[in-house]
NUVEX-330121 format. One record per residue (C-alpha): x, y, z. Coordinates in steps of 0.25 Angstrom, whole numbers, plus 2048, in hexadecimal, padded with zeros to 3 digits. Each point is the difference from the previous one (the first is absolute). Layout:
N
+------+-------+-----+
! east ! north !  up !
+------+-------+-----+
!    X !     Y !   Z !
...
+------+-------+-----+
This chain:
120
+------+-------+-----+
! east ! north !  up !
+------+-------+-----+
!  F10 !   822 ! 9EF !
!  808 !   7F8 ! 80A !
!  80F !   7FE ! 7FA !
!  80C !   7F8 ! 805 !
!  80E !   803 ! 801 !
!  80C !   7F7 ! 7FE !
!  80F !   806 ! 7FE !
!  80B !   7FC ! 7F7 !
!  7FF !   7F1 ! 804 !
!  7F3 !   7FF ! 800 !
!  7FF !   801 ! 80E !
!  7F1 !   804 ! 806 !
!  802 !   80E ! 805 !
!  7F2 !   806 ! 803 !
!  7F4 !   805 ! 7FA !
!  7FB !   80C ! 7FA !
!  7F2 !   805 ! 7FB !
!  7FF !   806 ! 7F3 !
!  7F5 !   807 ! 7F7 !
!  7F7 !   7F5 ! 7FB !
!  805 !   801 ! 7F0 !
!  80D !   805 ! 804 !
!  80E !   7FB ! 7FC !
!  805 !   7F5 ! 808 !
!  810 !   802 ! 802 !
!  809 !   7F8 ! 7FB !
!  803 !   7F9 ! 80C !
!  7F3 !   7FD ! 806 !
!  7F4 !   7F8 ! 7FE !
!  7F0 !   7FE ! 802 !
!  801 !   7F2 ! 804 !
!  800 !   7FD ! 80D !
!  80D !   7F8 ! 808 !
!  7F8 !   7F2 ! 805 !
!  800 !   7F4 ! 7FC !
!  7FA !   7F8 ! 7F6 !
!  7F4 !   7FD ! 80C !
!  7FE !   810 ! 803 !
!  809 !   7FF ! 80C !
!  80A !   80A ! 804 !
!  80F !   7FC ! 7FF !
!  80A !   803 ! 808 !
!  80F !   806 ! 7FF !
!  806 !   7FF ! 7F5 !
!  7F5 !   804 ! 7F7 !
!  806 !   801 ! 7F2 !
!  7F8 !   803 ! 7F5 !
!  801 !   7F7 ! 7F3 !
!  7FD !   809 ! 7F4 !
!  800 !   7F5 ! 7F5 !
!  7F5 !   7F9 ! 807 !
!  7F9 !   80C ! 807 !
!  801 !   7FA ! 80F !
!  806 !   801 ! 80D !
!  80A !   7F5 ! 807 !
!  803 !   802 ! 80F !
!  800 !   7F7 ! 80C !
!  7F4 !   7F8 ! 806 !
!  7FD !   805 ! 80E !
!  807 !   7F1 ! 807 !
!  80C !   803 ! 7F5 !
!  801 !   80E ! 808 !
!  7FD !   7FB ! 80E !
!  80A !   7F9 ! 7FE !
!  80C !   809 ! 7FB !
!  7FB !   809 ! 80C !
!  7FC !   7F9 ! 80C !
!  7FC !   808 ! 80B !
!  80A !   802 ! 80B !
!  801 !   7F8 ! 80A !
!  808 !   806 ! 80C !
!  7FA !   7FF ! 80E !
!  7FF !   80B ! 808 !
!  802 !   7FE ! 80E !
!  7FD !   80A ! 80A !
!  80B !   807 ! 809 !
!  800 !   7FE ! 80E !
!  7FA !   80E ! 801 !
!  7F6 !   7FD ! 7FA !
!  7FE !   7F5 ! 805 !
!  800 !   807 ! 80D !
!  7F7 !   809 ! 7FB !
!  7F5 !   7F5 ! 7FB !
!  801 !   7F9 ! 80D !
!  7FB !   80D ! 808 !
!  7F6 !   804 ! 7F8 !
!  7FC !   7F1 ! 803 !
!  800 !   804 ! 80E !
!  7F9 !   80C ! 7FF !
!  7F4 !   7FB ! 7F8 !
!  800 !   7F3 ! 80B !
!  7FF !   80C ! 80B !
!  7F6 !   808 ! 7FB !
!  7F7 !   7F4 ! 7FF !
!  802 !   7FB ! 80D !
!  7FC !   80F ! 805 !
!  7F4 !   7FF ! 7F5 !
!  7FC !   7F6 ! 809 !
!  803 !   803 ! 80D !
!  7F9 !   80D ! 7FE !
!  7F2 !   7F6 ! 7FC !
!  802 !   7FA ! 80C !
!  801 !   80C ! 80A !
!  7F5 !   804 ! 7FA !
!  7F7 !   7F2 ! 802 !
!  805 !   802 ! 80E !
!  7FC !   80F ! 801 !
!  7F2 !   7FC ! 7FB !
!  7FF !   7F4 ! 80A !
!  804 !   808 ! 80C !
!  7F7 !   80A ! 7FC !
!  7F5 !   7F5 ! 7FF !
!  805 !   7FB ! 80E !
!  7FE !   80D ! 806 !
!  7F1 !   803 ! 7FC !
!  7FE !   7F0 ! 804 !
!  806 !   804 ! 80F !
!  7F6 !   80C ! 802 !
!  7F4 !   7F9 ! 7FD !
!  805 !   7F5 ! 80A !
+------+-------+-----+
């Protein structure tokens, strides 16, 4: 059976699986920490033993006390550097992709050229 853990202050700690039957500890409970919906709260979860349930924060109330960071990270000249030749390189080797296509169009029509001139 799935158990859950809360400490001295009735703090959520983690869960556990026991023996279906077995002895639940004194600190621990069978029901689950969500809400009255079936949704799963957030930190603080504190466990209410007089009314059998869960209290903790909604996710938004959680969002909130923890907002992502928002630092920008703005690249070094290096690396700058860096991004702006490998720019270059991909820009060269297409150019050569093509210039490879075209000489070889031009081999095939001088080739072309040539049969017509014997025929001639």
């Amino acid at each position: 059976m799935l158990i859950y853990y809360f400490d001295e202050n009735n703090i959520y700690t983690h869960t556990d699986l026991i023996d279906d039957g077995g002895t639940l500890p004194q600190n621990a409970t069978t029901v689950a920490p969500v809400d009255s919906n079936g949704v799963g709260l957030y930190e603080p979860v504190t466990w209410h033993a007089d009314t059998k349930t869960w209290s903790g924060a909604t996710k938004e109330e959680y969002d909130a006390a923890h907002p992502a960071d928002t630092v920008a990270v703005t690249p070094t000249a290096d690396q700058q550097a860096q991004a702006q030749q490998m720019l270059a390189m991909a820009n060269l080797t297409n150019q050569v992709a093509m210039l490879q296509k075209t000489v070889a169009t031009l081999m095939v029509q001088n080739a072309d050229s040539k049969e017509e001139m014997k025929n001639v």
